[in-house]
C-alpha positions in Angstrom: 19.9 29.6 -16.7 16.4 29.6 -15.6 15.6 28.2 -12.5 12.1 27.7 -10.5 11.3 29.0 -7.4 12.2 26.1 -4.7 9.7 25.7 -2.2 9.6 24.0 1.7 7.3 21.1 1.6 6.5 20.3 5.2 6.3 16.5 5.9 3.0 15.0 8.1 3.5 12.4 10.8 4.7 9.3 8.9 6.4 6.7 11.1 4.9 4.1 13.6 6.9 1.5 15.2 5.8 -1.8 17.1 6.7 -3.0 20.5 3.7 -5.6 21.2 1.4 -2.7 20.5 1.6 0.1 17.7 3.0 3.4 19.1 4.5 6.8 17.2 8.4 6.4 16.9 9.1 9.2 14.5 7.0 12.0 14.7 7.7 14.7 11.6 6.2 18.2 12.7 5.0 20.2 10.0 7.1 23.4 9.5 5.7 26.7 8.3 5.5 26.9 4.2 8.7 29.4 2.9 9.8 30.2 -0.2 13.8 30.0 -0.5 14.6 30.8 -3.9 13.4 33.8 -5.7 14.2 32.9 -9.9 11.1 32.0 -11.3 10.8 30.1 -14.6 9.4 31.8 -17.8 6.2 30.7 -19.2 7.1 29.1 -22.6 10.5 27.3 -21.3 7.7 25.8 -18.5 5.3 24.8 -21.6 8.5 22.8 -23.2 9.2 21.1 -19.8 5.6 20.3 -19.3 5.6 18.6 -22.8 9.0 16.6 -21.7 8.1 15.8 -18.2 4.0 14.9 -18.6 3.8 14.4 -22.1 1.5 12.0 -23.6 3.5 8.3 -23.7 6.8 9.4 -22.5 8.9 8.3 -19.1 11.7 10.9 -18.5 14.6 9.3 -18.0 16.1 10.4 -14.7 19.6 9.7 -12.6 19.9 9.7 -9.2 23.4 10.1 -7.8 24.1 10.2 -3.8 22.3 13.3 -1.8 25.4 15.4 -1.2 25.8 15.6 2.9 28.0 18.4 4.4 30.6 16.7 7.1 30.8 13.0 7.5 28.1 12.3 10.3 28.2 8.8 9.8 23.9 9.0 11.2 23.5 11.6 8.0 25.9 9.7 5.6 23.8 6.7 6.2 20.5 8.4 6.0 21.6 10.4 2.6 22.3 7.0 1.2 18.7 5.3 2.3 17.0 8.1 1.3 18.3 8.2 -2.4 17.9 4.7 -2.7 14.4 4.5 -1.3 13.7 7.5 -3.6 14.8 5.9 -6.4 12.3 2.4 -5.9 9.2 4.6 -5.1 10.2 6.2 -8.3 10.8 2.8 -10.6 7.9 1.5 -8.9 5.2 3.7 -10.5 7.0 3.1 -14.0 6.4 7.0 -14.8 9.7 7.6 -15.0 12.6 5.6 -16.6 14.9 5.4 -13.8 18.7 4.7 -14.5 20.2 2.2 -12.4 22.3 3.7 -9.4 25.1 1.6 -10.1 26.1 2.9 -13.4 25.8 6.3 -12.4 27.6 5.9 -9.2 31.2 7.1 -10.6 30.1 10.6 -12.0 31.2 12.5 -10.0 28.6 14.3 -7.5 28.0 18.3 -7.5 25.8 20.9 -5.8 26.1 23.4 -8.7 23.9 22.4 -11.4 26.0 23.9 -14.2 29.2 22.0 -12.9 27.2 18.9 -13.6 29.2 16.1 -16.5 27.0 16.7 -19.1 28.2 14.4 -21.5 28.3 11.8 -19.2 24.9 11.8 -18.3 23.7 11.7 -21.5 25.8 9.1 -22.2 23.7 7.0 -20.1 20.9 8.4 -22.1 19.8 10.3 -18.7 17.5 13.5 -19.6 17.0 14.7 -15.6 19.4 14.4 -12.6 17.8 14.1 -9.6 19.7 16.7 -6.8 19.7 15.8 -3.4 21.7 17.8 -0.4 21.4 17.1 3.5 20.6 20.5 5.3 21.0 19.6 9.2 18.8 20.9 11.5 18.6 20.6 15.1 16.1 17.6 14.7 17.5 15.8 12.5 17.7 17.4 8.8 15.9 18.7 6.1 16.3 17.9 1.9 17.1 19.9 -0.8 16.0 18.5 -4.3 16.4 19.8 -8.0 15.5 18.4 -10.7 18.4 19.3 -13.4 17.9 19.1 -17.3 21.2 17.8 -18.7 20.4 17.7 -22.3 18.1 19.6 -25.1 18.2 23.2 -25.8 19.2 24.5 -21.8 21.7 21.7 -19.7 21.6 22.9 -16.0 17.6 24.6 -16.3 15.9 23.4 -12.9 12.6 22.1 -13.7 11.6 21.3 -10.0 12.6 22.2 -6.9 11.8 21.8 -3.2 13.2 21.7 0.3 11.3 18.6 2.3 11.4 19.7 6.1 11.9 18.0 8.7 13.2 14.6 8.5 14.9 12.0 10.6 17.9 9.6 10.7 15.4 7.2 12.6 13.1 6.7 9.4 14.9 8.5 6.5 12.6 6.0 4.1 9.5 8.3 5.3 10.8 11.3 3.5 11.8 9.6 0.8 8.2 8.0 0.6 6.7 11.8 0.6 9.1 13.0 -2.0 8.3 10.5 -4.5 4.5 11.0 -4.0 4.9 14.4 -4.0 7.3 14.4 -7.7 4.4 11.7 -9.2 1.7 14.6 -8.1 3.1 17.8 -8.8 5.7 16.5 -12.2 3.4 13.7 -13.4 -0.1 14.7 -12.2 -0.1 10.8 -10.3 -1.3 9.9 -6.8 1.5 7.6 -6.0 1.0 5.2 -3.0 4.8 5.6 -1.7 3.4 6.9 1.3 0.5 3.5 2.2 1.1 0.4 4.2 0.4 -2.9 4.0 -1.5 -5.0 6.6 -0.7 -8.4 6.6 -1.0 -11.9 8.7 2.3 -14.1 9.6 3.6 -16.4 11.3 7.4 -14.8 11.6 7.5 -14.8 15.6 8.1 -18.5 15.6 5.6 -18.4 18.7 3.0 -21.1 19.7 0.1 -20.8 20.4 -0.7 -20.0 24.2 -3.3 -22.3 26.0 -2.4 -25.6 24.3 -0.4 -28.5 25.0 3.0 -28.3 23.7 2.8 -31.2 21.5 -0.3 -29.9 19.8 0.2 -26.4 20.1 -0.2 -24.8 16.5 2.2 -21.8 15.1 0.9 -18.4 16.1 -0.4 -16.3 13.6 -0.4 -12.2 14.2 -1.2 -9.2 12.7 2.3 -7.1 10.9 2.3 -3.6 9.1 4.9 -2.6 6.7 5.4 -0.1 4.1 3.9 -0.8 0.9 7.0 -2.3 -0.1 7.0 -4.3 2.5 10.2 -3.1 4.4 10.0 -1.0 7.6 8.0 -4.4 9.6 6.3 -3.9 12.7 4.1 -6.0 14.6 0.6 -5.1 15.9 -0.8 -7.7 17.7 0.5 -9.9 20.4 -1.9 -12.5 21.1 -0.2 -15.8 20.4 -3.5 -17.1 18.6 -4.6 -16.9 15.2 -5.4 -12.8 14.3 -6.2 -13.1 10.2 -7.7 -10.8 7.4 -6.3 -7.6 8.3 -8.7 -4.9 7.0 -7.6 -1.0 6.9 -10.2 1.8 8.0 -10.6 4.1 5.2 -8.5 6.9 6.8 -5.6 4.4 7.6 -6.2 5.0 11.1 -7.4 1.5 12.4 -7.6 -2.1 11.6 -10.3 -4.7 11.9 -9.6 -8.3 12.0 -11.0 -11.8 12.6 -9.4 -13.2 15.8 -9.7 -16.4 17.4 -9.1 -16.9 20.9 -7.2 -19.1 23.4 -8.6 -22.5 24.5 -11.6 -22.2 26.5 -12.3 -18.9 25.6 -15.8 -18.0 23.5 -16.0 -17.7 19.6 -13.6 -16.0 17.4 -14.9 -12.8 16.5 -13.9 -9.7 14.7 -12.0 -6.8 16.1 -10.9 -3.5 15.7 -7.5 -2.0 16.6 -6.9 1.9 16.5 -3.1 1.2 16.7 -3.0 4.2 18.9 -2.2 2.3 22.4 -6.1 2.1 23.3 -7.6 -1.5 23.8 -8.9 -3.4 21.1 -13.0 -3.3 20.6 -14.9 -6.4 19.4 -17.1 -5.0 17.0 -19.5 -8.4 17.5 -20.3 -10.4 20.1 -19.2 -13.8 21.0 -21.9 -15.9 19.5 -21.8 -17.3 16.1 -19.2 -18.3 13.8 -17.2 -16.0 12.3 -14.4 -18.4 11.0 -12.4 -17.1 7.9 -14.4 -13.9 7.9 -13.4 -11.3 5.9 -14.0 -7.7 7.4 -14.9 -5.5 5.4 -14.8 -1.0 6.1 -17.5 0.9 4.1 -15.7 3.8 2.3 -16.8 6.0 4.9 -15.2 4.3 7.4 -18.5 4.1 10.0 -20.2 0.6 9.1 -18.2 -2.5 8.7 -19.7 -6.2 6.9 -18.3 -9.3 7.3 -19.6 -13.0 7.2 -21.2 -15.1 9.8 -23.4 -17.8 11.2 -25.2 -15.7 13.7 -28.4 -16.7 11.7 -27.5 -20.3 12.0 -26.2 -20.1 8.7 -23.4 -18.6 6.4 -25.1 -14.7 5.8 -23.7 -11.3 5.1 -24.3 -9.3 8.2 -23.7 -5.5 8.1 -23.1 -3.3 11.4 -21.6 0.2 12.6 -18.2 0.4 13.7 -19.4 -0.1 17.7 -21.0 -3.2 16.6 -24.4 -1.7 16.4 -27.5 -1.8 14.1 -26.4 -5.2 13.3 -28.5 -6.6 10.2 -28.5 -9.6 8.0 -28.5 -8.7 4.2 -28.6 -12.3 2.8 -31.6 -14.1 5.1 -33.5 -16.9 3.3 -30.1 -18.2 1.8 -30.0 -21.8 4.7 -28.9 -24.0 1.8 -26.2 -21.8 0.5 -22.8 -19.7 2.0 -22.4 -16.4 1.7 -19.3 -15.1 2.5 -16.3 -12.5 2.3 -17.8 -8.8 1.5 -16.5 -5.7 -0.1 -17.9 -2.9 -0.8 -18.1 -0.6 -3.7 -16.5 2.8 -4.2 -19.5 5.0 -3.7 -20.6 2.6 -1.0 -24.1 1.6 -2.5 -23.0 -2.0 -3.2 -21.6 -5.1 -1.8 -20.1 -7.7 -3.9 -19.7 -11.0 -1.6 -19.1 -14.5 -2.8 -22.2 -17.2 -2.8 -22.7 -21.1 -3.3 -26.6 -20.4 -3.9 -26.0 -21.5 -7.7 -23.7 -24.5 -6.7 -20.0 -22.8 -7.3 -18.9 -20.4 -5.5 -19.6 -17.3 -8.1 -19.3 -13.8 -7.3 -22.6 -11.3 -6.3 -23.4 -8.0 -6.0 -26.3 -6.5 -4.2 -27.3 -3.3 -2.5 -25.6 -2.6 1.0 -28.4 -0.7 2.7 -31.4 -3.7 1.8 -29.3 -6.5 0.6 -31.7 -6.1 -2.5 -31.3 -6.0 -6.7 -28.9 -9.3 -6.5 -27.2 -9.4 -9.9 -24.5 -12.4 -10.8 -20.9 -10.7 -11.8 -19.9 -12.5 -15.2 -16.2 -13.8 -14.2 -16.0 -17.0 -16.4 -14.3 -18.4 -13.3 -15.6 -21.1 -10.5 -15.0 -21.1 -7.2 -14.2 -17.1 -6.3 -12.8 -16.0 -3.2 -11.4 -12.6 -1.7 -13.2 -10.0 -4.0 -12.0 -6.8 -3.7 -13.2 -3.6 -4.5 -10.9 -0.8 -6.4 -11.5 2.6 -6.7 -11.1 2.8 -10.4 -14.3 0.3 -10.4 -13.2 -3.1 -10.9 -13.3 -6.1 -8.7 -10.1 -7.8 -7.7 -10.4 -11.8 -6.7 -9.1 -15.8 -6.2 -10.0 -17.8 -9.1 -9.7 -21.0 -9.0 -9.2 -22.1 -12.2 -7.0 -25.3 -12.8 -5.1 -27.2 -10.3 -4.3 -24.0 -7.8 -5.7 -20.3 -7.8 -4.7 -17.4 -9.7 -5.7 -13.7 -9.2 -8.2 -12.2 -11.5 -9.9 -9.0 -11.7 -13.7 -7.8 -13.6 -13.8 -4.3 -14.3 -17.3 -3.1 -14.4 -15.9 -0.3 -17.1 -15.4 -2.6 -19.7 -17.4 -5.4 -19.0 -15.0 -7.8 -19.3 -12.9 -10.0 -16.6 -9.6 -11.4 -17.4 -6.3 -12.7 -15.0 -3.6 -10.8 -13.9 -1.0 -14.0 -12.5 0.2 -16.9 -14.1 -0.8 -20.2 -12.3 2.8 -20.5 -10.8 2.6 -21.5 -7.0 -1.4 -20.8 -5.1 -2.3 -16.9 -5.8 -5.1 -15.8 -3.6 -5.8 -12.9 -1.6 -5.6 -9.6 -3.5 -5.6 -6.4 -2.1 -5.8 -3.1 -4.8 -3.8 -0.2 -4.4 -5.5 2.9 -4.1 -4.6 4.8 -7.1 -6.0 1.3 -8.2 -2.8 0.5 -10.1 -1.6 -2.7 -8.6 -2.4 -6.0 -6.2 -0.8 -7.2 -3.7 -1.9 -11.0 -3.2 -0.2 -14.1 -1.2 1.4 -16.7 -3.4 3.5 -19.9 -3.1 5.1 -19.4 -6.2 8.7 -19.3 -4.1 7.8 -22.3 -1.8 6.1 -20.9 1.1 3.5 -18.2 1.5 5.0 -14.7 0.5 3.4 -11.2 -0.6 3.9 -10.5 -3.9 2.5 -6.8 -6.0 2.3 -6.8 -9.7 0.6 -4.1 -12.2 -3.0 -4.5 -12.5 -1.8 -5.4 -16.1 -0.1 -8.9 -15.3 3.3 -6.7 -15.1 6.4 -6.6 -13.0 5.6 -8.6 -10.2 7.9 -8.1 -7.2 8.2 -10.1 -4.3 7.5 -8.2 -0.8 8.1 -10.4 2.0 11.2 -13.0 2.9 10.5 -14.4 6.0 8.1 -16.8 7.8 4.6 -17.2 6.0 3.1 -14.3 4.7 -0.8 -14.2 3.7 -4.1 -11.9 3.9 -2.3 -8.6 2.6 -4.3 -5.4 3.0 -3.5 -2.1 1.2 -4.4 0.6 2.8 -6.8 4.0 1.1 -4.2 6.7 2.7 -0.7 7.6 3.8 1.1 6.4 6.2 0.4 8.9 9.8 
């Protein structure tokens, strides 16, 4: 049997946890790099896995049984069984892999020696890979052995991946899972998974009013949530018992902005940024002019922020630096028309922003550093909202077409613009993932407001959220810290 050397992959700080304000709950300390195996495979039985693993068109069909945990710690039995399922949806949710459902493999019997492994059972179940897992406890919590095991073709037991993910914790087994299945799409099928992201997202799932106001009158808070990007693991940012709305994620994950309005009496809403480190929140404007609805917006490198607002006296596109600085207006002149909701494109020379100047509300781009060479995106749709800028070059946005909205993207590649939902429900709000894969939106296809995420190709669409109403998602650019 050839084997591959298995190498210690050290995790980076991946876990926050609310309690009003964002703090660090589970802290994973990077260990030192080790090799721990010393079997290395030949180059030509590497070539055929290459070919079987990342060949052009295929999706290895892989098993996952239960991690194998030594004792019966009922903290590590649980963890072993949340970090294989977890594993296992990060894995089905990039579609690289074909992954076998759990249950049908869940009475083979479960064995740390790869060449003790039921064979003929697995391929039974038409299972090429079996996905090894074993618990190794440590004084922090534990660390994870993974193999990935061949179990058909010309050499049944070969390991064609191997590592040992160090350290993780029964707090938030779900972050090394998250980091494993990144780290398999990277190094097995050269993909930048998003396993590791978060969401950002606005609800109303508190159940509290708003502060300030008359009982009878006082209107459903609305705050600020973050979740993982499959929308479990839910914690709450702000605490403000107003309306906090359009979540926006810095580039390096590290901060939000967001539009917030404030309690009776109190000046303007305005637009805020929180570092989610413990520090108090800065207002990046100040309290004059509308700002109602606006959409932040980050530059991709993370030091100018653009949003919409009447500071003018009108609806413009105003453009400052983080501290609220070097404010200008990129869209003066415009007093008959609205220009709203900015986003800006990959390389940062362009914003796209939606405008009424031609009598719909159609879709714009222009440079960010003059507000200059205005040019009309071709959608074929009225009434746009909520663009969004992927990295892969293509525009993400509300359409509203027919009777509600649907989600529609242009990609600048092709030239061409087409729709991604179905008109089920009101689809609005889309936020691109960063490998530029899929879109989260809101919809009320299910009755109320709920995140939903589907393939940028109109594929399986999942629902994310459960509870409360659910709306202006954000996907962050980076991992989870």
């Amino acid at each position: 049997m050839g084997v591959i050397d298995v190498f210690e992959r050290t995790l980076p700080v991946a876990a926050l946890a609310c309690a009003g304000a964002v703090g660090l709950a589970a802290v994973l300390i990077p260990a030192p790099l080790a090799a721990t195996a010393a079997h290395r495979l030949d180059p030509q039985q590497r070539t055929v896995l290459d070919d079987t693993l990342v060949g052009a068109g295929t999706r290895p069909r892989l098993g996952i049984p239960d991690f194998i945990v030594p004792g019966s710690e009922p903290a590590l039995v649980a963890a072993a069984k949340t970090a294989a399922d977890v594993l296992w949806a990060d894995l089905d949710f990039e579609r690289e892999f074909y992954m076998v459902d759990r249950a049908r493999t869940a009475a083979i019997p479960v064995t740390n020696d790869p060449m003790a492994l039921n064979f003929t059972r697995w391929q039974e179940l038409g299972v090429q890979f079996v996905v090894l897992g074993r618990l190794v406890p440590t004084s922090s919590g534990f660390d994870i052995e993974l193999r990935l095991i061949q179990v058909g073709g010309d050499a049944p037991g070969s390991m064609s991946f191997g590592q040992r993910y160090s350290p993780c914790t029964t707090e938030n087994p779900r972050a090394c899972a998250h980091f494993i299945a990144d780290d398999m799409h990277k190094q097995i099928r050269r993909l930048d998974g998003v396993a590791q992201t978060r969401l950002a997202f606005v609800s109303d799932r508190s159940g509290a009013r708003m502060a300030g106001r008359p009982t009878a009158n006082a209107g459903g808070a609305k705050e600020i949530y973050i979740s993982d990007y499959d929308g479990a693991n839910v914690r709450q940012v702000t605490v403000n018992r107003s309306l906090a709305l359009n979540p926006a994620w810095s580039p390096d994950g590290t901060a939000l902005a967001y539009t917030l309005y404030p309690l009776v009496g109190a000046p303007a809403p305005s637009i805020f940024i929180n570092s989610l480190d413990g520090r108090p929140v800065q207002r990046v404007i100040p309290p004059k002019g509308d700002v109602h609805a606006a959409v932040p917006a980050w530059s991709p490198d993370g030091t100018k922020v653009a949003f919409g607002s009447t500071l003018s006296g009108n609806w413009d596109i105003w453009v400052c630096n983080r501290d609220g600085s070097d404010l200008r207006n990129l869209t003066p002149g415009t007093e008959r028309s609205i220009e709203q909701a900015p986003t800006w494109s990959p390389d940062g020379s362009k914003i796209a922003f939606i405008s009424t100047r031609s009598g719909s509300q159609l879709l714009y781009t222009m440079n960010s550093s003059d507000g200059l060479n205005l040019n009309r995106v071709p959608t074929n749709s009225t009434q746009i909202d909520r663009p969004t800028w992927s990295p892969l070059n293509f525009i993400a946005y509300t359409a509203g077409n027919g009777p509600g909205h649907v989600i529609g993207i242009y990609d600048f590649t092709t030239g061409t613009a087409s729709f991604v939902t179905d008109a089920a429900g009101d689809n609005q709000s889309p936020s691109v993932a960063p490998n530029g894969r899929h879109i989260v939106f809101e919809t009320t296809r299910w009755g109320r407001e709920e995140l939903a995420v589907i393939d940028r190709r109109g594929e399986n669409l999942r629902r994310l959220t459960n509870t409360g109403n659910n709306k202006n998602p954000s996907w962050s650019r980076t991992r989870g810290r």
